[in-house]
C-alpha positions as CSV (number, residue, x, y, z in Angstrom):
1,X,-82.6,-25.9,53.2
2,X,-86.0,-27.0,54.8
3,X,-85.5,-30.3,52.3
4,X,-82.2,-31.1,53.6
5,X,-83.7,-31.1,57.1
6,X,-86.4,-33.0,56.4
7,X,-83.8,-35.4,55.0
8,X,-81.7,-35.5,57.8
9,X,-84.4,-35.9,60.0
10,X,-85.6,-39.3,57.8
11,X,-82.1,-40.3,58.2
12,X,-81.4,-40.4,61.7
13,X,-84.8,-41.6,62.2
14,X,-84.1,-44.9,59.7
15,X,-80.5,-45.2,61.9
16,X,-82.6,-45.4,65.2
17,X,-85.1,-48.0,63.6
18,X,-81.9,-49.8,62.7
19,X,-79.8,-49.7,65.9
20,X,-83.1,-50.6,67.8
21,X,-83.5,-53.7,65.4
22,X,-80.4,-54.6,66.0
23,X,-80.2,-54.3,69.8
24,X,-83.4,-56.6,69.6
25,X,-82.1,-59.0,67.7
């Protein structure tokens, strides 16, 4: 359970870095 979390968490986190590089560019 605490894994999956943690893997959500790296997920949305890489989809924010990615929408804000793409905004950007």
């Amino acid at each position: 359970m605490n894994l999956h979390h943690k893997a959500l968490r790296h997920f949305i986190s890489a989809s924010v870095i990615v929408l804000t590089s793409s905004f950007l560019i």
